[in-house]
C-alpha positions in Angstrom: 48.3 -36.3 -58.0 48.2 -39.6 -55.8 46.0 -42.8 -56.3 45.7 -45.6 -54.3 44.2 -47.9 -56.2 43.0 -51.3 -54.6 41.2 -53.8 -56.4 38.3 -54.4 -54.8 35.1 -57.4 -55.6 32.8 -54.8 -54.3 33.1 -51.5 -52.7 30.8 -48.2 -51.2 31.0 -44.8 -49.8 28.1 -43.8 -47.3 27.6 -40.3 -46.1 25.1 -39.6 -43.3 23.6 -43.4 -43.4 23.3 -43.4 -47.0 25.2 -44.7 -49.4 26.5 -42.3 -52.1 28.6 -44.6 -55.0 28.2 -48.0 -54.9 30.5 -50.7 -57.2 30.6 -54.3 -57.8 34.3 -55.6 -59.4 36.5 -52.7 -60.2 38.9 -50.2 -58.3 38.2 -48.3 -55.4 40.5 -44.9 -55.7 41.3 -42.7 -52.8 42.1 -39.9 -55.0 44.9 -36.9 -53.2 45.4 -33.9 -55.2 48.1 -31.3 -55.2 48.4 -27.5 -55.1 50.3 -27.7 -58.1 48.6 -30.4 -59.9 46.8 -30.0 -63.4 45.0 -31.0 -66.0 48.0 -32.8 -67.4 48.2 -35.0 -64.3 44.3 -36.0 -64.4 45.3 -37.1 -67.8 47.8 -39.5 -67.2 46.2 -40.6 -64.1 42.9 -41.7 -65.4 44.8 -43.3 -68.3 46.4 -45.3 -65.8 43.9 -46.0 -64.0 42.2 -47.3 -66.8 44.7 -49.3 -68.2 45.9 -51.0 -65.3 45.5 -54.9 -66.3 45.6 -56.6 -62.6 42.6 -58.9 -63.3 43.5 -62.5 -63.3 42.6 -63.8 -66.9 41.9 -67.9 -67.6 45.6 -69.0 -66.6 45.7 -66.9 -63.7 48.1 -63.7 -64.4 47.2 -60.8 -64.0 46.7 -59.7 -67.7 43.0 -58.1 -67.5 41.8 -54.7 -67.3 38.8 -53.0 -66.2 36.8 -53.1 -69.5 37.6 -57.1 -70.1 36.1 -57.5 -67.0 33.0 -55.2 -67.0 34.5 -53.1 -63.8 34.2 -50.1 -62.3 35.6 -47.6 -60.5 34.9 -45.8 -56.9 36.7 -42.3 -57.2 36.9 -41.3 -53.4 38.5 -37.8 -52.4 41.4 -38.2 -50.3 43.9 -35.3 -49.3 45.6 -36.9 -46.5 47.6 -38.8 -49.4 49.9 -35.9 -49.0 49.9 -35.7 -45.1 53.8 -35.0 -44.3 54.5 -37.1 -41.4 58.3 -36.1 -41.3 57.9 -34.1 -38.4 56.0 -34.1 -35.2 53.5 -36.6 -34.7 50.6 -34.5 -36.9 50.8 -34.5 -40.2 50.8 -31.4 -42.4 48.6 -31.1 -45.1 50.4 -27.9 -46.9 50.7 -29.9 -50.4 47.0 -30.8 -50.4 45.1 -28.9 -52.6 42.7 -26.5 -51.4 39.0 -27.0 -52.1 38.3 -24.4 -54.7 41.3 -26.0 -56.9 41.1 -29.6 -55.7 37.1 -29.8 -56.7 37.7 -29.1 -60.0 40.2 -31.7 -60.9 38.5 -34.6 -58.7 35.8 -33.6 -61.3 38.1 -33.8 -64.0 38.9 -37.1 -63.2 35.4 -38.3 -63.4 34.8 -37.0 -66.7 38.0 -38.3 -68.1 37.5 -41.9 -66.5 34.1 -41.9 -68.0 35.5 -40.5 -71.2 37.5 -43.7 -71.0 34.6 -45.5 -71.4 35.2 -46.5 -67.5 32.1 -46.9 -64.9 32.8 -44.3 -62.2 30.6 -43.6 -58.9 31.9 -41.2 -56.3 32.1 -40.1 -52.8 31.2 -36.6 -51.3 34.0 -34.3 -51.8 34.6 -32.7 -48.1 32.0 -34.9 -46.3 33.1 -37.4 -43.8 32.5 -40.5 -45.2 32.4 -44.1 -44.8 34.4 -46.3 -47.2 33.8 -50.1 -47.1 35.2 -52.2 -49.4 35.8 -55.9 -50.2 39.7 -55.9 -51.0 40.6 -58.5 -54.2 43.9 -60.6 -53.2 44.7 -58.1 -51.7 46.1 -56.0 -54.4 46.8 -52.5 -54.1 48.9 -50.0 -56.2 50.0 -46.8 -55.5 50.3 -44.4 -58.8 51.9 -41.1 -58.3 52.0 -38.3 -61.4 55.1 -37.1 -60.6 56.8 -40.4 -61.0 55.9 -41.0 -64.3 59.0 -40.9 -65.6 
């Protein structure tokens, strides 16, 4: 499981001229999910996630989290995250999870986020979608499951 996660000061997800999620200070997460992934992986992930502490506190370090900062978090659907570019000049998609897998553990990760006591709001899952988002620094992480060790 991939996450990019970029810390945003406000960030949306519109689908068809409406907007679908909607957060003010927080994380926007382009979510990628693998064929093999599991429930282990959402685990870890969201705990990440959640943990992070890349707020700036009083003295200026980054020593805050999302909860000492009353953020949030956009959880957006991404399986090009594991486009292989290695070859040719279009990518394949072969590690992406397939819907009827993938669905269930982008919902996983919603519950466990919000299990987590974090705010989440979503994207569509499958639906072209516009992401805006107002990028904080810029900082952006990119968390992988498989590199947790």
């Amino acid at each position: 499981m991939r996450a990019v996660v970029q810390r945003v000061t406000e960030a949306s997800v519109t689908v068809d001229g409406t907007v679908v999620g909607q957060i003010g200070r927080g994380f926007l997460v382009l979510l990628g999910i693998a064929g093999d992934d599991s429930e282990q992986d959402v685990v870890w992930l969201a705990g990440k996630i959640a943990g992070l502490r890349v707020f700036e506190d009083a003295e200026g370090k980054m020593n805050l989290g999302l909860s000492d900062v009353g953020g949030a978090v956009l959880l957006v659907s991404q399986f090009t995250l594991y486009g292989d570019c290695r070859k040719g000049r279009r990518p394949s998609f072969v590690e992406a999870a397939r819907p009827e897998a993938a669905v269930p553990l982008y919902q996983s990760m919603v519950a466990e986020l919000r299990g987590l006591s974090v705010p989440v709001e979503t994207g569509t899952f499958q639906a072209h979608m516009d992401v805006r988002l107002l990028n904080d620094g810029p900082v952006t992480l990119l968390l992988d499951s498989r590199r947790q060790f």
